[in-house]
N, C-alpha and C positions, 0 to 999 in steps of 0.2 A: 763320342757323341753320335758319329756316323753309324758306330755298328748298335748300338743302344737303337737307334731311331729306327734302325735299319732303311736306312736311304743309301742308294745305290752310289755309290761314287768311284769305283773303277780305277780312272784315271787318279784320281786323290792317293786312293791304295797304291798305287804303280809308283808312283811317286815316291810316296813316303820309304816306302821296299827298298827302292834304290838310292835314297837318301840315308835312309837306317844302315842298310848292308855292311860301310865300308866303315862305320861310325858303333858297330855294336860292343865291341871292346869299352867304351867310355857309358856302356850303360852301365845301370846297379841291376842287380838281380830284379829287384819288383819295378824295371824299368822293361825288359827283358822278358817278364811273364806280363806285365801290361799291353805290350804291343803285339805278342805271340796270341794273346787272346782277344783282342781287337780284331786281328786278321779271322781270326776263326768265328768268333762270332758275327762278324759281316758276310762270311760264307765268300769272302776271297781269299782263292788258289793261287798262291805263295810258296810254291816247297821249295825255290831256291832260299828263300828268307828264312824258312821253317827248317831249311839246314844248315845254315849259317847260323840261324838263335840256339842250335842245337849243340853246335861246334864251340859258340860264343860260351855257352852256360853251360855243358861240360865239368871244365877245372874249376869251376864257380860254384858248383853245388853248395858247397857249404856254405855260401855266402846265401840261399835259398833257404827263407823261411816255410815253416807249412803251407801259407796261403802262396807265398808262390809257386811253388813245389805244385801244389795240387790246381791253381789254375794252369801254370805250364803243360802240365799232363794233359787234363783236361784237353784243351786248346788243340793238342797233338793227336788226342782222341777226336775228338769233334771235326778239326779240319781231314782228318784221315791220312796223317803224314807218317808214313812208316821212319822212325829217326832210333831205333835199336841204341847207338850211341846214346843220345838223352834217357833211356828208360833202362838200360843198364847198367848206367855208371853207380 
């Protein structure tokens, strides 16, 4: 809703990054490109987060359907995260 609205909340994002980080294992794939693209469409700078979802979603690919596939990328385009690992697996 924050990055939709686009309302600045910072401190919300910091949070959430650091709450997500150590918990990304227990997401699902469109759990995974939902919040990758959250960050990027709020225009918060995350590339610790952005290589940890990278890391996370990796062995998972195939659990990635088209739409997440294609928001994930996106998300990685957009925020301008260089993650080679995620775009060559």
């Amino acid at each position: 809703a924050f990055a939709k609205a686009r309302v600045e909340a910072g401190q919300l994002f910091d949070a959430l990054a650091g709450a997500a980080q150590p918990r990304l294992g227990e997401f699902s794939a469109r759990e995974l490109a939902n919040l990758v693209w959250a960050f990027a469409t709020a225009g918060v700078h995350a590339s610790g987060l952005f290589d940890a979802i990278a890391t996370a979603a990796q062995p998972r690919l195939v659990d990635f359907n088209s739409q997440n596939l294609s928001n994930t990328a996106w998300a990685f385009a957009k925020a301008r995260v260089d993650s080679s690992r995620f775009f060559e697996a």
